[in-house]
N, C-alpha and C positions, 0 to 999 in steps of 0.2 A: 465588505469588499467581495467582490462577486468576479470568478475568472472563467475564461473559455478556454476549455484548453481541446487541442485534436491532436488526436493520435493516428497515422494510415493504419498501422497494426503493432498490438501487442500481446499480450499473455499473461493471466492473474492465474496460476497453478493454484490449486485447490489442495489445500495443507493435508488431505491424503493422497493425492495425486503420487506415485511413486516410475512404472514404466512408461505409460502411458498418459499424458500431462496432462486432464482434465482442468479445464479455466473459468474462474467466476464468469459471469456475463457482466460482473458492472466491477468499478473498481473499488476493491475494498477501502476505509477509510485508515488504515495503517499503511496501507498505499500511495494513494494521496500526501499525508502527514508525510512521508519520505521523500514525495516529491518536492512536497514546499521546502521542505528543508533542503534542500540539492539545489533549488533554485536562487534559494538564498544564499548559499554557500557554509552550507552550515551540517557541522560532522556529529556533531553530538544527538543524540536522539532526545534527552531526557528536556535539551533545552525548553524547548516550548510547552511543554506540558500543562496543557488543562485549556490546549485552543480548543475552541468547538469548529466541526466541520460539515457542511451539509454537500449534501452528493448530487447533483440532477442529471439525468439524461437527454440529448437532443435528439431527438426521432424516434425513430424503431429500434428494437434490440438491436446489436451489431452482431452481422453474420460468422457464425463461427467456421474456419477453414480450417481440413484436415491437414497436416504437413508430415514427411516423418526425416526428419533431423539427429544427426551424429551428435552423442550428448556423452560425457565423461562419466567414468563413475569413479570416483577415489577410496580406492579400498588396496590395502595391499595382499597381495599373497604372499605366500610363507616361503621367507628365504628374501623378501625383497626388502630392503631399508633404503633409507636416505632422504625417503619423501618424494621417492621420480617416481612421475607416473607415466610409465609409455604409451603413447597414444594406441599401437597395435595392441596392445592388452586390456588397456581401459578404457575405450570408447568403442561406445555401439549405435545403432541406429535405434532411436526410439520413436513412438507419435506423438504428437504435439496435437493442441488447441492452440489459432490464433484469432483473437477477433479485430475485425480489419474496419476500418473506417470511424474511429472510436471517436465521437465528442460530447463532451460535458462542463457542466459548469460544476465551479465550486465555491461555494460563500465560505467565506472565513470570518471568524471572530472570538479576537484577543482578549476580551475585555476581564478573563478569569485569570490572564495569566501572572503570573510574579517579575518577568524580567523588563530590567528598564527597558529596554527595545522589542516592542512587541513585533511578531510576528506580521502581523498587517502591516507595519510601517517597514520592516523588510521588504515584503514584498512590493509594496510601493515603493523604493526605490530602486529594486531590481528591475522592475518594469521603466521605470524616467529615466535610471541612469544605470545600467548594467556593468560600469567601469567601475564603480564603487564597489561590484561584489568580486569578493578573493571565491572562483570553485573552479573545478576544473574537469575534464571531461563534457560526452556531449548529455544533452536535458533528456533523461529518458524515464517513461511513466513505464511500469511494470519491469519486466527484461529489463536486462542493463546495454540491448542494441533495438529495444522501441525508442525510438528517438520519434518525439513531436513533433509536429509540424509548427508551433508557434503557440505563445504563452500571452492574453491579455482580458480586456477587462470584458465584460459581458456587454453583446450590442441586441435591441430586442430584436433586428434581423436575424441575429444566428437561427431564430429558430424558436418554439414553446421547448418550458423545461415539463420534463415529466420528474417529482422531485422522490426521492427516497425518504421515507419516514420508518422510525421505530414502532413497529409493530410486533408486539410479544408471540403472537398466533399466523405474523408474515412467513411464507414462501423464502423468502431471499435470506440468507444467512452469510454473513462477511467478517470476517475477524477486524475489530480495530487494534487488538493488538498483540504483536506475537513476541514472542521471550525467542532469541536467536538462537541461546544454547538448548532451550528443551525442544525448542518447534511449537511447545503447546502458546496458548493464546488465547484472549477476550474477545468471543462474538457476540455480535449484536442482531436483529432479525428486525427486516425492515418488509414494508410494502411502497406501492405507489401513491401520491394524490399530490393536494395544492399544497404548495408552502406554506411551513406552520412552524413554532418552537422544535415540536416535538422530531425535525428533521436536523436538529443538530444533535451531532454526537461528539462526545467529550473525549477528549483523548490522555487518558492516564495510564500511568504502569500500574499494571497489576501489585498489589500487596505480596512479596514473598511467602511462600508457605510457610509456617511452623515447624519445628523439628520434632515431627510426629515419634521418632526414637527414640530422643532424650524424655519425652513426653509420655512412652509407653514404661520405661526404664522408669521415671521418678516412681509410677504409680505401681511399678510393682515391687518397689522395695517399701512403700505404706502398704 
């Protein structure tokens, strides 16, 4: 299954990005993967686990604009409780990255996963009959106010893809997938060329770490 989707503008913060919001140029495939799920209506992350997803570009890079936007920072200072954040205290003007006229394709494929209702057949229903999907709020690819311009199947008018592939020695580095409470995350390093296997990327949780303490602890009481 292959989809087109257009973004006028949105934002992929670069997982150091901290005052200053630097932005992927393409959209990462942990990005993506949240999208479909959003489309489909569906809360849980872990559910589809082991779609593969390939990434294409339509055109040229998409031009990045500079903005600079009032952004929150939640922290408290001492003496404040309750969880109120005043806006005069905790919001400032920061810069932003936005890239503006975003379209891509995205092929999807189930065929690894475990659940009786795969992922592709969601989506094919969300696209024939969208009454049938329980989600709410609006369809938005990065930011939670990039809202789409519209979700469907690939037409060869849209345009040549230029496709992302796994390349160990690529330029482009994209997290597929990030842990919410550490920040850290699995990237992948991709280049450009024709479609090929080697352009789908598997989307799994990371293996939890070990407990490198109880682990230094056994070994020093042998």
């Amino acid at each position: 299954m292959q989809l087109y989707i257009e973004c006028p503008y949105t934002s992929f913060p670069r997982s150091f990005a901290r005052d200053y919001k630097e932005t992927y140029l393409y959209p990462p495939p942990s990005t993506i993967y949240g999208f479909l799920l959003s489309l489909v209506g569906e809360e849980e992350l872990t559910k589809h686990l082991n779609t593969k997803l390939a990434i294409g570009i339509i055109g040229d890079n998409p031009p990045i604009s500079h903005i600079i936007r009032k952004q929150r920072h939640h922290k408290f200072a001492k003496g404040d409780s309750g969880g109120i954040y005043p806006i005069n205290k905790y919001s400032k003007p920061n810069h932003q990255e936005l890239l503006t006229g975003l379209k891509i394709v995205v092929q999807v494929n189930s065929d690894q996963e475990s659940t009786i209702i795969k992922l592709t057949e969601r989506i094919a229903i969300a696209l024939s009959n969208p009454s049938q999907i329980n989600r709410f709020g609006g369809l938005c690819l990065g930011e939670s106010n990039a809202l789409v311009n519209g979700v469907r199947k690939y037409r060869e008018s849209d345009g040549e893809i230029r496709w992302l592939i796994k390349d160990k020695r690529g330029l482009i580095s994209l997290p597929v997938w990030i842990n919410r409470t550490t920040g850290q995350g699995i990237f992948q390093r991709f280049s450009f060329g024709n479609f090929c296997q080697d352009c789908f990327v598997q989307i799994k949780e990371p293996c939890k770490p070990k407990n490198t303490k109880a682990t230094k602890s056994r070994k020093s009481r042998t």
